[in-house]
Backbone as CSV, one residue per row, in Angstrom:
resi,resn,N_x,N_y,N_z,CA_x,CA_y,CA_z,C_x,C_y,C_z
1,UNK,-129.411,-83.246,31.622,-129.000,-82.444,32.764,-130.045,-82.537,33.858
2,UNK,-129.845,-82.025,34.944,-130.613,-82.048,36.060,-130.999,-80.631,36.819
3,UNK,-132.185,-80.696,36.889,-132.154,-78.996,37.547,-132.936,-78.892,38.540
4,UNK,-132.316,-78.901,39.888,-132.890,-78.946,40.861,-133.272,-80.084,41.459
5,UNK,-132.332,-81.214,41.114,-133.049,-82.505,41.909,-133.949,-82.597,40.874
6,UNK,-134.816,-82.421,39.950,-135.609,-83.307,38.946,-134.503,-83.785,37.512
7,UNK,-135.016,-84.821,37.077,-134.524,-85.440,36.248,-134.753,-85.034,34.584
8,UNK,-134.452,-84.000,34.623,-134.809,-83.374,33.310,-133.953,-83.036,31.999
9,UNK,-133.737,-83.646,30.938,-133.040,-83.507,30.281,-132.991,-82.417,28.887
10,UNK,-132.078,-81.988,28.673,-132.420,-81.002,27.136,-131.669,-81.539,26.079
11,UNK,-132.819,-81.887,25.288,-132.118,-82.685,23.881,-131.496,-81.781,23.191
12,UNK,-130.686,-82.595,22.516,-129.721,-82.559,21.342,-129.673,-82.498,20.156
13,UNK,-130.667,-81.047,19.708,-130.808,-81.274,18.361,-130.719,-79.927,17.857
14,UNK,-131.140,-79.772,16.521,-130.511,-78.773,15.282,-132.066,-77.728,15.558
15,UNK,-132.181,-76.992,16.356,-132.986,-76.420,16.554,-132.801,-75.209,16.861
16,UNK,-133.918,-73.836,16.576,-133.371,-72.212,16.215,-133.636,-72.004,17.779
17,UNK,-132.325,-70.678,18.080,-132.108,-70.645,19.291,-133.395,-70.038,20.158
18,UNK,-134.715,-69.962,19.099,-135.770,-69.225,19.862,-136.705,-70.568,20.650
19,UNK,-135.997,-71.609,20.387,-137.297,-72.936,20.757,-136.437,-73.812,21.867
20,UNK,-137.276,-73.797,23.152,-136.417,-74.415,24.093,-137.524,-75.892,24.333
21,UNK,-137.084,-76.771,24.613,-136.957,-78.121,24.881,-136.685,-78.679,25.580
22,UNK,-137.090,-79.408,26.853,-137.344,-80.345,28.100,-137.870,-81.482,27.842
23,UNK,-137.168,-83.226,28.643,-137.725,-84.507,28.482,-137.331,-84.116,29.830
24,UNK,-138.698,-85.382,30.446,-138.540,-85.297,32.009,-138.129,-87.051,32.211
25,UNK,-137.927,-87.295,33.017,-137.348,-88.562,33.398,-138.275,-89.617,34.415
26,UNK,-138.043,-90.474,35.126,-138.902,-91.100,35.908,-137.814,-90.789,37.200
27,UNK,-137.356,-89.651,37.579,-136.842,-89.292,38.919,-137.322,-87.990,39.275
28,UNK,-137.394,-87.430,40.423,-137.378,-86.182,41.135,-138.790,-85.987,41.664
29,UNK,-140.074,-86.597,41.796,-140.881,-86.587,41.684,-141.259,-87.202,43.622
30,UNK,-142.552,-87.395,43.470,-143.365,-88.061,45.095,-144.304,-88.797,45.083
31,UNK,-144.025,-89.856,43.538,-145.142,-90.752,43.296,-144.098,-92.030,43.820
32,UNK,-144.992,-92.870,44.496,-144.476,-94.221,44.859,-144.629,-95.241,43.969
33,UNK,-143.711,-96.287,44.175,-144.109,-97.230,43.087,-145.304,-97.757,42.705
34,UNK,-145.608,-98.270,41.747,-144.994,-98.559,41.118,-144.448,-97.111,39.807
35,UNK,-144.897,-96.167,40.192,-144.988,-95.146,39.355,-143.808,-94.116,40.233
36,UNK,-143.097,-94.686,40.544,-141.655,-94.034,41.245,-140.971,-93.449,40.149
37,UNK,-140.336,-92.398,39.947,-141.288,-91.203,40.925,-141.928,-89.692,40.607
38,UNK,-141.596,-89.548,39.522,-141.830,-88.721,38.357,-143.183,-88.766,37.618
39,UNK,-143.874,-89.490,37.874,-144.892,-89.415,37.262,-145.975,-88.076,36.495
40,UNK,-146.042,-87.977,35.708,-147.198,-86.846,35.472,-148.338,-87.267,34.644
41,UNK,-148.379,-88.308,34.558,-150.039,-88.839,34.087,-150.953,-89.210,35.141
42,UNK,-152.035,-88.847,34.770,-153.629,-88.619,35.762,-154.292,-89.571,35.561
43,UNK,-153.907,-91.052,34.279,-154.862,-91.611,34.062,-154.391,-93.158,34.005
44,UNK,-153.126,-93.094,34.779,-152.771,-94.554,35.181,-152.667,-95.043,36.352
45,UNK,-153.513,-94.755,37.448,-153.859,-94.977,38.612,-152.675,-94.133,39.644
46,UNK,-152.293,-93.901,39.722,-151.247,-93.238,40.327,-152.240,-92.332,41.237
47,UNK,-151.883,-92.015,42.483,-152.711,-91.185,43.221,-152.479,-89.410,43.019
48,UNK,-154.001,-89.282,42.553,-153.783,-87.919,42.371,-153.048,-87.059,42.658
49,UNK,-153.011,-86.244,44.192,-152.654,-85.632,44.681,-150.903,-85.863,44.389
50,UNK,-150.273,-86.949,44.372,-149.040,-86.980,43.665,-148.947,-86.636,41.892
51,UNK,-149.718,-86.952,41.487,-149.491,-86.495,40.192,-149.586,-84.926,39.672
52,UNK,-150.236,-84.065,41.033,-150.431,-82.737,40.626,-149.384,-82.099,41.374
53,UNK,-148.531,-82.837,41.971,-147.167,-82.303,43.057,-146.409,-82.308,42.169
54,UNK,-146.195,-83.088,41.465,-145.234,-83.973,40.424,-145.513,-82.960,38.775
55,UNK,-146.509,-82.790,38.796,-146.675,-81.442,37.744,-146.149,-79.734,38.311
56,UNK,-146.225,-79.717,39.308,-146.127,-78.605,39.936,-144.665,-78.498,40.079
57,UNK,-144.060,-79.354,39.967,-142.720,-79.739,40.020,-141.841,-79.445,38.862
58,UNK,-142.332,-80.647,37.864,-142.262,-79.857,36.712,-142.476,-78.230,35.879
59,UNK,-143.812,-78.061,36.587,-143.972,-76.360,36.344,-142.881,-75.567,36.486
60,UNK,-142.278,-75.309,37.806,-141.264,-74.604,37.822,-140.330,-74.544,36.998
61,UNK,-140.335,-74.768,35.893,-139.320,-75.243,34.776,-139.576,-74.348,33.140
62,UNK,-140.791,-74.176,33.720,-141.516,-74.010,32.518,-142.005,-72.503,32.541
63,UNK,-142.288,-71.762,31.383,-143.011,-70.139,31.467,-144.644,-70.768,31.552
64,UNK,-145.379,-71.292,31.152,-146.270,-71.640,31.402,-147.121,-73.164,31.393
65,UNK,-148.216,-73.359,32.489,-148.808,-74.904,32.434,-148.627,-75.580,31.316
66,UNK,-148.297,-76.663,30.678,-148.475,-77.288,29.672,-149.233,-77.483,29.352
67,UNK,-149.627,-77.493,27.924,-151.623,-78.341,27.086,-151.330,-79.598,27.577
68,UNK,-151.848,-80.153,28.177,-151.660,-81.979,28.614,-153.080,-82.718,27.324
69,UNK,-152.559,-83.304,26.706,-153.315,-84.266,25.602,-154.561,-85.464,26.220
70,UNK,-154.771,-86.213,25.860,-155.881,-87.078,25.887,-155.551,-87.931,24.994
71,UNK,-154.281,-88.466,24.681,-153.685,-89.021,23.755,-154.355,-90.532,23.744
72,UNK,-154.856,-91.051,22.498,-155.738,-92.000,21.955,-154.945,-92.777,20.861
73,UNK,-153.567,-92.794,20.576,-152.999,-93.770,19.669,-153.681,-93.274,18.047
74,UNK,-154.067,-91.662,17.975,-154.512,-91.749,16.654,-154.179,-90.419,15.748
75,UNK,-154.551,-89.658,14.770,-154.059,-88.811,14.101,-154.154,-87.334,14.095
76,UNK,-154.997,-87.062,14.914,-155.696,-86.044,15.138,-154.676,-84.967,15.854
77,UNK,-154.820,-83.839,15.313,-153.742,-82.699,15.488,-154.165,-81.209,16.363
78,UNK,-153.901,-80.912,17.550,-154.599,-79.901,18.274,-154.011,-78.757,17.842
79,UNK,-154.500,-78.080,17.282,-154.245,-76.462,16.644,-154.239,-75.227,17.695
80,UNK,-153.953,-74.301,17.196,-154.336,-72.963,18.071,-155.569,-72.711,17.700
81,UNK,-156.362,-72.354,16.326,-157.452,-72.372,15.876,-158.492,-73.136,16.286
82,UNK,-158.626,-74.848,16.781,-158.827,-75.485,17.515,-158.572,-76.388,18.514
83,UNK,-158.492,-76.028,19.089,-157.750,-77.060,20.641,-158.528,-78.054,20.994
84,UNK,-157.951,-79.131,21.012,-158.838,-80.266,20.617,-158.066,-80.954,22.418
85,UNK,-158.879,-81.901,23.008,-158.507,-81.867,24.515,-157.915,-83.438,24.034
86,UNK,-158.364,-83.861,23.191,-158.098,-85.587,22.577,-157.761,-85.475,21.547
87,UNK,-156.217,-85.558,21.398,-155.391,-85.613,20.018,-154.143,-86.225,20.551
88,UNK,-153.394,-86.591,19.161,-152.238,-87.038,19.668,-150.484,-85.901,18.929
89,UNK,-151.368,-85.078,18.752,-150.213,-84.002,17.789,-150.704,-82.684,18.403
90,UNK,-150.081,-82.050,18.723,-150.348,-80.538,18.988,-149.507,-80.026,18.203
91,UNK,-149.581,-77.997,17.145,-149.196,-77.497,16.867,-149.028,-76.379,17.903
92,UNK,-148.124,-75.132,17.396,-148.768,-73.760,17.948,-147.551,-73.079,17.506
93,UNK,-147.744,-71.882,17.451,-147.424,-70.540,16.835,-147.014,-68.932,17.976
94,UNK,-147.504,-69.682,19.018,-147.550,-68.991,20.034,-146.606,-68.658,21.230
95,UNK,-146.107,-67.843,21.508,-144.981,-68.070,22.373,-145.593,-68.561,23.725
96,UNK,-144.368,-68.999,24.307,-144.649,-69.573,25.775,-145.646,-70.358,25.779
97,UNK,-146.281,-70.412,25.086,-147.401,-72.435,25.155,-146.598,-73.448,24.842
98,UNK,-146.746,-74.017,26.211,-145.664,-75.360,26.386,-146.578,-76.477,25.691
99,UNK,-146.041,-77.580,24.865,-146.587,-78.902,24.213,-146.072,-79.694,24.948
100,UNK,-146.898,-80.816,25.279,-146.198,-81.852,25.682,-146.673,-83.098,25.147
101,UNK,-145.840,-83.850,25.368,-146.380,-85.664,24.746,-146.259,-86.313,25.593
102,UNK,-147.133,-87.267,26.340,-146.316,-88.099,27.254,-146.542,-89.616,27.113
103,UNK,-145.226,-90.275,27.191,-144.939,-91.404,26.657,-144.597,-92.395,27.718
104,UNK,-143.936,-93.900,27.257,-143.421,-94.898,28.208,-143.389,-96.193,27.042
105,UNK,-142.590,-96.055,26.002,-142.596,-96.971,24.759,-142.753,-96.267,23.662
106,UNK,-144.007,-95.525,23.320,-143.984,-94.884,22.286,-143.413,-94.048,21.901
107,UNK,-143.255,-93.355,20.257,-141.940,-92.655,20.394,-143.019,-91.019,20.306
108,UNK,-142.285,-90.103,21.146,-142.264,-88.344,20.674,-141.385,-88.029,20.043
109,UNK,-142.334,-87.222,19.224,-141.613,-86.411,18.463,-141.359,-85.085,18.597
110,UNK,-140.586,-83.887,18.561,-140.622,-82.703,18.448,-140.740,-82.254,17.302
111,UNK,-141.001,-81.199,16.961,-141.524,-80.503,16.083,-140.675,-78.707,15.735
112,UNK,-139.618,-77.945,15.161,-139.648,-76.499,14.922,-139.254,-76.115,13.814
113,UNK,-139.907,-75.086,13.020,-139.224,-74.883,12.165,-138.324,-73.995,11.719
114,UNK,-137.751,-73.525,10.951,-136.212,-73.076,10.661,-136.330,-71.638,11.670
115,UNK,-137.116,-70.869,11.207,-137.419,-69.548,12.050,-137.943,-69.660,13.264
116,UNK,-138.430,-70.575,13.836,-138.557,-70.716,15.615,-139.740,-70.321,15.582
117,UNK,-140.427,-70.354,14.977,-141.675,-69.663,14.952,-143.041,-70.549,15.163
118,UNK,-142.745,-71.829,14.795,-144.192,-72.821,14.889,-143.492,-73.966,15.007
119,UNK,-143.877,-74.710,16.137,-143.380,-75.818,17.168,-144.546,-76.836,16.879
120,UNK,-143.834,-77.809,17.000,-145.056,-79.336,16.714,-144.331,-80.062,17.624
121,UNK,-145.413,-81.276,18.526,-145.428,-82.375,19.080,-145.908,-83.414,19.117
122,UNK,-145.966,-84.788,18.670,-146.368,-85.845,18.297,-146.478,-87.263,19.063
123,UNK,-147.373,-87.995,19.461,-147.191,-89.352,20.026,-147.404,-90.298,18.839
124,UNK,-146.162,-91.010,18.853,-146.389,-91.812,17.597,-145.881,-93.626,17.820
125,UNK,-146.988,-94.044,18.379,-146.955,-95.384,18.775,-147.095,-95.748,17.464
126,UNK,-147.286,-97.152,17.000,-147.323,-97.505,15.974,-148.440,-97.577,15.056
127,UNK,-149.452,-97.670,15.949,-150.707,-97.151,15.380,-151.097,-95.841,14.636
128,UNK,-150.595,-94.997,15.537,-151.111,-93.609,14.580,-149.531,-93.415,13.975
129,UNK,-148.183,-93.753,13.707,-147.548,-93.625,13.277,-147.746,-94.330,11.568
130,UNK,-148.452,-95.415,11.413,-148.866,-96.236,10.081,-149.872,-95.666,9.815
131,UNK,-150.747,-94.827,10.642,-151.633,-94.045,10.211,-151.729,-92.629,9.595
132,UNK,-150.418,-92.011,10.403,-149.985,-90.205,9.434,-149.948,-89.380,10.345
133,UNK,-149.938,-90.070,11.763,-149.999,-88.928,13.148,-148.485,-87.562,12.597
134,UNK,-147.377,-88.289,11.759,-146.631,-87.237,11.975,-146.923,-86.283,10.890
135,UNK,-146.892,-86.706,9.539,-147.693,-86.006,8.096,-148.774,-85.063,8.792
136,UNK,-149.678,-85.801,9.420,-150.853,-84.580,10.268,-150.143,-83.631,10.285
137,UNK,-149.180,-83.644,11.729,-148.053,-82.496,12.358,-147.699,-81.984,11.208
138,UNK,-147.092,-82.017,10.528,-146.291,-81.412,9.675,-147.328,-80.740,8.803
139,UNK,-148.362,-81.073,8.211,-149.074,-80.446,7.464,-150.022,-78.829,8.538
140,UNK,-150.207,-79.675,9.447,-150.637,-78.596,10.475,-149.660,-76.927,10.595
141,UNK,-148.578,-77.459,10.804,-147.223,-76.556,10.620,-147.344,-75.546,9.704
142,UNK,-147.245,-76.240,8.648,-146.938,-75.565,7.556,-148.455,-74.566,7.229
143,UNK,-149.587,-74.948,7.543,-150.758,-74.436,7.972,-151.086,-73.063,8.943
144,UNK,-149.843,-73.312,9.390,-149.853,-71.985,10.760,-148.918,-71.131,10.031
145,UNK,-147.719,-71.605,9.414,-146.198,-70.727,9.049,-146.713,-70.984,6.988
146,UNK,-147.363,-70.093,6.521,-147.149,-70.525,4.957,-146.254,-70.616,4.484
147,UNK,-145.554,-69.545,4.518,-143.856,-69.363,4.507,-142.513,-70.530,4.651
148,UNK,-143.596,-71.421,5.587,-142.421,-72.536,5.755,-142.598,-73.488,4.548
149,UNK,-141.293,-74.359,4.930,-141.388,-75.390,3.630,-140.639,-76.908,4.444
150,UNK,-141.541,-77.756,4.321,-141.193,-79.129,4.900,-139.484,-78.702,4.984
151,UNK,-138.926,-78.759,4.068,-137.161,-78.935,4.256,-136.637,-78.102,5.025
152,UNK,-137.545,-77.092,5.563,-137.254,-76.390,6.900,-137.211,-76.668,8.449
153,UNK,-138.387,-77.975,8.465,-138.445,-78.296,9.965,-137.876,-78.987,10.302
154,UNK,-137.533,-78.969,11.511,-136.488,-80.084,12.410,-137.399,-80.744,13.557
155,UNK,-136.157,-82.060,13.505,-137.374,-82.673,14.304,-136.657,-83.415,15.303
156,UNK,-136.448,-83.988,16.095,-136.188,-84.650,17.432,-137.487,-85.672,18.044
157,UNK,-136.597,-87.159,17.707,-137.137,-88.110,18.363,-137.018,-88.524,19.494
158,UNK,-137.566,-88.576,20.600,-137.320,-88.550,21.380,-137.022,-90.062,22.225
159,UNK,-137.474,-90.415,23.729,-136.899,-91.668,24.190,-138.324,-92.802,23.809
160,UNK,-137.720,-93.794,23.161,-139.528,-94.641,22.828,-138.576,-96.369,23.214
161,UNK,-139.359,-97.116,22.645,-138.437,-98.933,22.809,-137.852,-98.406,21.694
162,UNK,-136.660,-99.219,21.995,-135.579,-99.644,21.478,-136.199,-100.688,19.710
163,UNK,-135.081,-100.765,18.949,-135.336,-101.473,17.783,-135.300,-103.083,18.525
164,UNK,-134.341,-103.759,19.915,-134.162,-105.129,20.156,-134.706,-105.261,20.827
165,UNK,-135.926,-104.736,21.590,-136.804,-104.515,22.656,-138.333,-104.929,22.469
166,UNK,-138.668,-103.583,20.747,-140.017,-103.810,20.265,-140.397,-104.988,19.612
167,UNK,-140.904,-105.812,20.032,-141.551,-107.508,19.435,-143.028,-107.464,19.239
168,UNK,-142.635,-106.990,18.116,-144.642,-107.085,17.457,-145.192,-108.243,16.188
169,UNK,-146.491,-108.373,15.896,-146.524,-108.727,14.865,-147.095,-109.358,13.732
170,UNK,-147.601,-109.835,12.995,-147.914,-109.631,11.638,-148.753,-108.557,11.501
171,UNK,-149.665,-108.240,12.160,-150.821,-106.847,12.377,-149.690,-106.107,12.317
172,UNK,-149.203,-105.749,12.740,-147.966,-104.337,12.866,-147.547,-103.966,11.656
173,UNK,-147.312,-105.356,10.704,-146.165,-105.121,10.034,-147.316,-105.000,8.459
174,UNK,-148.749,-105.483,8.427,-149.157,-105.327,7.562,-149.661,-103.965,7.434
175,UNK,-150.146,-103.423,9.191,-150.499,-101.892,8.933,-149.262,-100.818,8.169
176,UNK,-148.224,-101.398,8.315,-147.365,-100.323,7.491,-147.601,-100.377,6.457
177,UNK,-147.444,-101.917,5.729,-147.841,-102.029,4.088,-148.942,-101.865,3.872
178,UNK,-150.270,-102.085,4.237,-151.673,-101.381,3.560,-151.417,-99.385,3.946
179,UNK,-150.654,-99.147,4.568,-150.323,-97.265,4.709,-150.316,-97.343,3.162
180,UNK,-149.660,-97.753,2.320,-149.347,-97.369,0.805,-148.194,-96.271,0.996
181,UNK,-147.325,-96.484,2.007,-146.066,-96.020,2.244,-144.709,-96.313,2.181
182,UNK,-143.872,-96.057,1.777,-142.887,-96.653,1.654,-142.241,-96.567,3.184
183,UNK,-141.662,-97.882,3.578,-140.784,-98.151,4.695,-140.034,-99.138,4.162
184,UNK,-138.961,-98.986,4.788,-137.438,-99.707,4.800,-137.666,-100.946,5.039
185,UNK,-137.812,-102.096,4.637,-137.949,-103.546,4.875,-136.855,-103.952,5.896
186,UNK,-135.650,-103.152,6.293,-135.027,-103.434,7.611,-135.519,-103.015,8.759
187,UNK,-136.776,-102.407,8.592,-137.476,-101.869,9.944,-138.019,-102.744,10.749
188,UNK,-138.385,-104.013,9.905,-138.891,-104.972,10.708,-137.899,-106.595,10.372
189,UNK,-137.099,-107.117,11.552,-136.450,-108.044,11.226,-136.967,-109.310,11.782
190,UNK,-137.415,-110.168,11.132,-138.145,-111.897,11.374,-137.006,-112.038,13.209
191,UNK,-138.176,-112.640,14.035,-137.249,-112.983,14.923,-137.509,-114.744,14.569
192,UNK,-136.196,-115.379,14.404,-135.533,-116.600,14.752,-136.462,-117.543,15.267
193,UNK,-137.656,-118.424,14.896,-138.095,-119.597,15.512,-139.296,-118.912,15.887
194,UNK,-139.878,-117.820,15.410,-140.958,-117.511,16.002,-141.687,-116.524,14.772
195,UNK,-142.472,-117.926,14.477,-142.949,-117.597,12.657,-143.923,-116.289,13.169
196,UNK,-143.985,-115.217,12.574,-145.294,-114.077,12.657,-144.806,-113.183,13.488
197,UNK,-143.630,-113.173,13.788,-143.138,-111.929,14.676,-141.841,-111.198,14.254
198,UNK,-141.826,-110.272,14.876,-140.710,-109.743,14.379,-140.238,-108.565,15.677
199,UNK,-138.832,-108.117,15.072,-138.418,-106.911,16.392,-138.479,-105.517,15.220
200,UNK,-139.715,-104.811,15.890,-139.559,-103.485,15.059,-138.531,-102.297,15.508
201,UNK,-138.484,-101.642,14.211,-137.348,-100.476,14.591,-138.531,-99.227,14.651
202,UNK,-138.821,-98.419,15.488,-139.911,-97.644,15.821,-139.108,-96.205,14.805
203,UNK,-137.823,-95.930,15.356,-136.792,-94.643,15.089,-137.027,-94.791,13.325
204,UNK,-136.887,-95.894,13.000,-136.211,-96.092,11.721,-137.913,-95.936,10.524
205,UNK,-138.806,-96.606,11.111,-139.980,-96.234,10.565,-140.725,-94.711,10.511
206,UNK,-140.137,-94.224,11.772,-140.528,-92.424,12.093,-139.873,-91.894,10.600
207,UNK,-138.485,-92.124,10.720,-137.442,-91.613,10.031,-137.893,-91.483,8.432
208,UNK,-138.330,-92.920,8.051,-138.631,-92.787,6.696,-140.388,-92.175,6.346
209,UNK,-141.170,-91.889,7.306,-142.244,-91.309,7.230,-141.793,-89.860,7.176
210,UNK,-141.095,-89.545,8.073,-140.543,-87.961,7.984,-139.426,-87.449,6.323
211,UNK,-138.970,-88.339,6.101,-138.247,-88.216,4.810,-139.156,-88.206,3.908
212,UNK,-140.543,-89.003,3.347,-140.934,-89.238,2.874,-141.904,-87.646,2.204
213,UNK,-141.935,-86.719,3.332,-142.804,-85.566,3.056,-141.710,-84.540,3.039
214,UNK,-140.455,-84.790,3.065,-139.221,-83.965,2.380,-138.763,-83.190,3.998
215,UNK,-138.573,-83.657,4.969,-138.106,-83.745,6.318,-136.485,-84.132,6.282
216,UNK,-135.684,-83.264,6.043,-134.196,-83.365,6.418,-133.160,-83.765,7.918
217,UNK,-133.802,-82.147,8.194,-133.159,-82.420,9.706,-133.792,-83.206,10.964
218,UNK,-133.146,-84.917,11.305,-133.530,-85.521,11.814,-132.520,-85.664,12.899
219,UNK,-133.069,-85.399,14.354,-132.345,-85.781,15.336,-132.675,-86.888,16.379
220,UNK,-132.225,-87.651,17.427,-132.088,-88.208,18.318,-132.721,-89.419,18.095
221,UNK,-133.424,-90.682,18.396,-133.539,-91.829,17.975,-132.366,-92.863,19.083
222,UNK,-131.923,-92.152,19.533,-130.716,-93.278,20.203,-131.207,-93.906,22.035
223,UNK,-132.729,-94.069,22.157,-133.112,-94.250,23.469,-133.149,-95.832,23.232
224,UNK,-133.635,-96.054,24.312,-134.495,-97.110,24.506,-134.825,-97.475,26.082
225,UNK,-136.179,-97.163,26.051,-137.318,-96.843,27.304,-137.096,-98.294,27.743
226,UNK,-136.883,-99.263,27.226,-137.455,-100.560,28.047,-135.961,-100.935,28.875
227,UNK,-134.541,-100.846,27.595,-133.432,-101.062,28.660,-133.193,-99.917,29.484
228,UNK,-132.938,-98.908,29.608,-132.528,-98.238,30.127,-133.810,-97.560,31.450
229,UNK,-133.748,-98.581,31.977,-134.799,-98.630,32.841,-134.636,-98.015,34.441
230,UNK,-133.398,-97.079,34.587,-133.030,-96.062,35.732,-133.536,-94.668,35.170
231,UNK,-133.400,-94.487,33.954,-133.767,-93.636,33.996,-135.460,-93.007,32.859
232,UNK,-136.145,-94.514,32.322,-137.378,-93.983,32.011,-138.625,-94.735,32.109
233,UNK,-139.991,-94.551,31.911,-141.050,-95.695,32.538,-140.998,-96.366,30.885
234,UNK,-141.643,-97.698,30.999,-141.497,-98.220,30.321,-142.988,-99.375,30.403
235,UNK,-144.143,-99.287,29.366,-145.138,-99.994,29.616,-145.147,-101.218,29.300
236,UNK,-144.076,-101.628,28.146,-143.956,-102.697,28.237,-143.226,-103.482,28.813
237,UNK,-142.351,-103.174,29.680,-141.309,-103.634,30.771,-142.190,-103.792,32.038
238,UNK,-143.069,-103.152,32.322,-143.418,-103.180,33.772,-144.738,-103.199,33.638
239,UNK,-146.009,-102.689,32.433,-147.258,-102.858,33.192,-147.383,-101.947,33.401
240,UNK,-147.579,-102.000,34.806,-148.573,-100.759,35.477,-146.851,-99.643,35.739
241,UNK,-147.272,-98.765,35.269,-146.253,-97.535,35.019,-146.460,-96.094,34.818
242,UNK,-145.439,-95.246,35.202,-145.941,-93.753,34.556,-145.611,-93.440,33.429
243,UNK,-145.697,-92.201,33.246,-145.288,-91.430,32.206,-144.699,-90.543,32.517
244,UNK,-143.504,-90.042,31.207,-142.321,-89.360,31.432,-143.070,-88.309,30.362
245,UNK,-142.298,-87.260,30.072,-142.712,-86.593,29.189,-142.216,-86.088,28.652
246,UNK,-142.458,-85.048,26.902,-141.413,-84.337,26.251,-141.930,-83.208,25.782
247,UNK,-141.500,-81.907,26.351,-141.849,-80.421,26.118,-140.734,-80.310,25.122
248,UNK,-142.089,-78.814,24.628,-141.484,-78.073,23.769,-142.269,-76.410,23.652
249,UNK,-141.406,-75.252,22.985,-141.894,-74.111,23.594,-141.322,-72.888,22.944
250,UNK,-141.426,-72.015,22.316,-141.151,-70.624,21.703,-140.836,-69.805,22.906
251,UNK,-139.528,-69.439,22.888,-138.930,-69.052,24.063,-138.675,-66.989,23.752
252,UNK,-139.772,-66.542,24.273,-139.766,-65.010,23.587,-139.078,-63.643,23.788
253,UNK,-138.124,-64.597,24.726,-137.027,-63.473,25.461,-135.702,-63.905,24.354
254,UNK,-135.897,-64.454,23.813,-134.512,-65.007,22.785,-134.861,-63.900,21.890
């Protein structure tokens, strides 16, 4: 949906009516190309003063500023207990503290569990995804809510590459197998004439990491950042690019 001239969408997933949810798009914004126009990252050259218009923009949307990450491709989980400024997972327990992830290929994740009560957010490129960035989240969770139980949380993947898009490879595909994890051997399919590579499925590897720690309710997975290129940035399509982003939030008037 759209609200107000920004490009903001509310996903589609199995989530308690106390947890509200925003993806922002690469429209509505006053960043010029190549970061047209939505931008809200500070650390891909994009000129400041647009990137804090372009947050401010976004703000209005929101009950309060978002935690903005320092996201490093690795496992590390920002708590309420400790707020860590460089992580790639935030928890919280707290109403109205907005999470955000912000992406352009990699996949987000959302994070709530059954009672609305403790919200998780995740960047899970492939690196910290073979590494446990989402297991972190989830263990973090359950850390804040004792009460909860993995088969309680829901989760929403959000927009990352596509499975015919992502071309990685042999490094990629061995970091999953030294994880000592089980993944789906259709996650990664040999591409045709081009010995050592392959097209990964990003959704489908999340999927069986999240099953794997007894994660049921799985939603959305159906993007892809690189084709669908009207409406999201995409780093491996273009390079020099922004970032879109994906909130999440304990909504305390529900």
């Amino acid at each position: 949906m759209t609200r107000e001239g920004l490009g903001l969408f509310i996903p589609k997933w199995d989530a308690p009516s106390t947890i509200q949810s925003l993806v922002s798009t690469r429209h509505g914004g006053v960043s010029q190309a190549p970061y047209a126009s939505m931008n809200l990252a500070d650390h891909v050259g994009d000129i400041p003063a647009n990137v804090i218009a372009n947050r401010a923009l976004l703000r209005k949307h929101l009950p309060e500023e978002p935690i903005w990450l320092n996201q490093v491709h690795g496992t590390l989980v920002s708590t309420p207990n400790a707020r860590l400024s460089q992580a790639d997972a935030i928890v919280s327990n707290i109403p109205n503290e907005v999470l955000a992830i912000m992406t352009a290929d990699c996949l987000p994740v959302l994070f709530a569990n059954a009672t609305g009560t403790v919200i998780g957010a995740a960047h899970a490129g492939w690196r910290g995804l073979s590494a446990g960035v989402l297991e972190n989240t989830v263990k973090a969770m359950r850390e804040l809510e004792t009460s909860s139980v993995d088969q309680d949380i829901h989760v929403w993947m959000g927009p990352a590459i596509g499975p015919q898009a992502f071309e990685v490879g042999q490094d990629v595909v061995e970091a999953f197998a030294d994880a000592d994890v089980f993944y789906p051997q259709e996650a990664f399919s040999p591409i045709t004439h081009q010995p050592g590579k392959y097209l990964a499925n990003i959704y489908l590897l999340a999927r069986s990491r999240l099953e794997a720690v007894g994660i049921q309710h799985i939603d959305g997975g159906e993007f892809c950042t690189v084709t669908q290129a009207e409406q999201f940035f995409s780093y491996r399509r273009d390079g020099v690019t922004g970032r879109f982003a994906s909130l999440i939030w304990i909504d305390d008037t529900k």
